[in-house]
Backbone as a ProteinNet text record, in pm:
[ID]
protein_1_A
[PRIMARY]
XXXXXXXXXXXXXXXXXXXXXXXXXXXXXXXXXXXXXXXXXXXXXXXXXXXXXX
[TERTIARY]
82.2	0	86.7	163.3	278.2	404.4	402.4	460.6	391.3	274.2	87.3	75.4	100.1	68.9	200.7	315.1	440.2	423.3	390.6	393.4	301.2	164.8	64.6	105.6	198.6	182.6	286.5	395.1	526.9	432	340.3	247.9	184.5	112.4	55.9	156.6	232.3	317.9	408.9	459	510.7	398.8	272.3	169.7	120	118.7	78.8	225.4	343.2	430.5	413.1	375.2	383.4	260.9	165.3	5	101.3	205.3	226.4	304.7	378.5	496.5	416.8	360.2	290.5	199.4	195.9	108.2	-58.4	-59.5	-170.1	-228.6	-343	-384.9	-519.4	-488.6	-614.8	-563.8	-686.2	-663.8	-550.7	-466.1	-348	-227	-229	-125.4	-128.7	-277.4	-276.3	-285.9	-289.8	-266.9	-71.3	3.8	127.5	214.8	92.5	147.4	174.3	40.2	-4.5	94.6	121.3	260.1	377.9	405.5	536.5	576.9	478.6	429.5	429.4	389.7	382.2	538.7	575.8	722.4	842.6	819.1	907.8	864	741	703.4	761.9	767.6	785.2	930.6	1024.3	1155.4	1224.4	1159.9	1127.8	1141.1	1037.7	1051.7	1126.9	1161.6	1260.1	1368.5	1469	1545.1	1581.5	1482.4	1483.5	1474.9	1423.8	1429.1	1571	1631.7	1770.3	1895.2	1806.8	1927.3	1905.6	1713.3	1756.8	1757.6	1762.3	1788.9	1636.1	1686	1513.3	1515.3
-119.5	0	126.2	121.1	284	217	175	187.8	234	154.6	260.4	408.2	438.3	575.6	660.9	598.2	673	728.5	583.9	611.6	689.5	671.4	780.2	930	968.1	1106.1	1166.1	1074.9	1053.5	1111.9	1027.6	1027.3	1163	1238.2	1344.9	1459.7	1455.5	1561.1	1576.4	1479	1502.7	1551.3	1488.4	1531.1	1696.4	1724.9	1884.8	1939.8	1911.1	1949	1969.1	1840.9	1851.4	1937.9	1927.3	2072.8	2228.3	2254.3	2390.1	2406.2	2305.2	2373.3	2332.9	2256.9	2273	2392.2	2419.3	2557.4	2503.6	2405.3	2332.8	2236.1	2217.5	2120.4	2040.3	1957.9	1893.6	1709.4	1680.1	1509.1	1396.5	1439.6	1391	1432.2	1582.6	1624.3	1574.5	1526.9	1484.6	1320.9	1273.9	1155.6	1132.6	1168.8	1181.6	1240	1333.5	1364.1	1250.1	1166.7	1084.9	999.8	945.4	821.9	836.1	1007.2	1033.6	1024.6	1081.4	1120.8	963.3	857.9	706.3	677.1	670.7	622.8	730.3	868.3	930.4	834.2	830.2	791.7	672.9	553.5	473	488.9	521.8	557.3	579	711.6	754.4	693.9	605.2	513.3	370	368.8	237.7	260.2	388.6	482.7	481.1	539.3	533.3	406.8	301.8	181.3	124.5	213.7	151.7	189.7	304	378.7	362.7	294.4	284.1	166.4	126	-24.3	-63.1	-206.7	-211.1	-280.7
0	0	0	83.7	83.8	-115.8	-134.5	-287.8	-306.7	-329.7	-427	-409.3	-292.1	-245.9	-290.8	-273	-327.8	-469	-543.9	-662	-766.5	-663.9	-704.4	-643.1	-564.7	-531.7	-642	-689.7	-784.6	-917.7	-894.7	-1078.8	-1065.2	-976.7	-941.9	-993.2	-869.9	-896.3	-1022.1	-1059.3	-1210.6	-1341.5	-1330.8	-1410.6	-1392.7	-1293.7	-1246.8	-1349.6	-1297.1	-1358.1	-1478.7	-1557.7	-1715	-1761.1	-1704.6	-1711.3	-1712.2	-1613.5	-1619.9	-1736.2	-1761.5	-1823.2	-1992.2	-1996.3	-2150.9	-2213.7	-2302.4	-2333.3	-2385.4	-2441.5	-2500.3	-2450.6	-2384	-2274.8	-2371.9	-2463.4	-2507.6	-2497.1	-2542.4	-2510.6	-2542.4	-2637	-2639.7	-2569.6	-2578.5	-2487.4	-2290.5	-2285.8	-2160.9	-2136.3	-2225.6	-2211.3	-2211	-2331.3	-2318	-2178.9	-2142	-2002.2	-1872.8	-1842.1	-1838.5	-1823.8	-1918	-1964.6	-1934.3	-1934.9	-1908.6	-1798.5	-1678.3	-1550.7	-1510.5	-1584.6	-1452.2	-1524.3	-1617.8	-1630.6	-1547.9	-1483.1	-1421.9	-1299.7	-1249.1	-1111.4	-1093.7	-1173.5	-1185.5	-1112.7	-1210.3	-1170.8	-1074.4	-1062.2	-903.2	-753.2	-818.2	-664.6	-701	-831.9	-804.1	-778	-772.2	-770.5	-623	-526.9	-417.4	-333.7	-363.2	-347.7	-348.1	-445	-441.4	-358.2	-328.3	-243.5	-99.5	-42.4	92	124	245.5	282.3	339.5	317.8	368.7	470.8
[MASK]
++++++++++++++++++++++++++++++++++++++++++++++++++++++

């Protein structure tokens, strides 16, 4: 459950990100956002996974 939640706040906040910094907000540009936003999140927490101990 706390990965899930990591990785959804990971997916959030990178997606808000990609909303500001784009100029054009229609249905493809937010889906690409979308994709980009769970593959950073993704990262993200496998990233950190690696760096702490468990």
């Amino acid at each position: 459950m706390r990965r899930t939640a990591e990785f959804l706040i990971w997916w959030a906040a990178l997606l808000v990100l990609w909303l500001v910094l784009v100029t054009t907000v229609d249905t493809l540009e937010l889906a690409v956002g979308a994709g980009a936003s769970a593959l950073g999140a993704l990262a993200a927490t496998a990233a950190r996974r690696a760096v702490t101990p468990s």
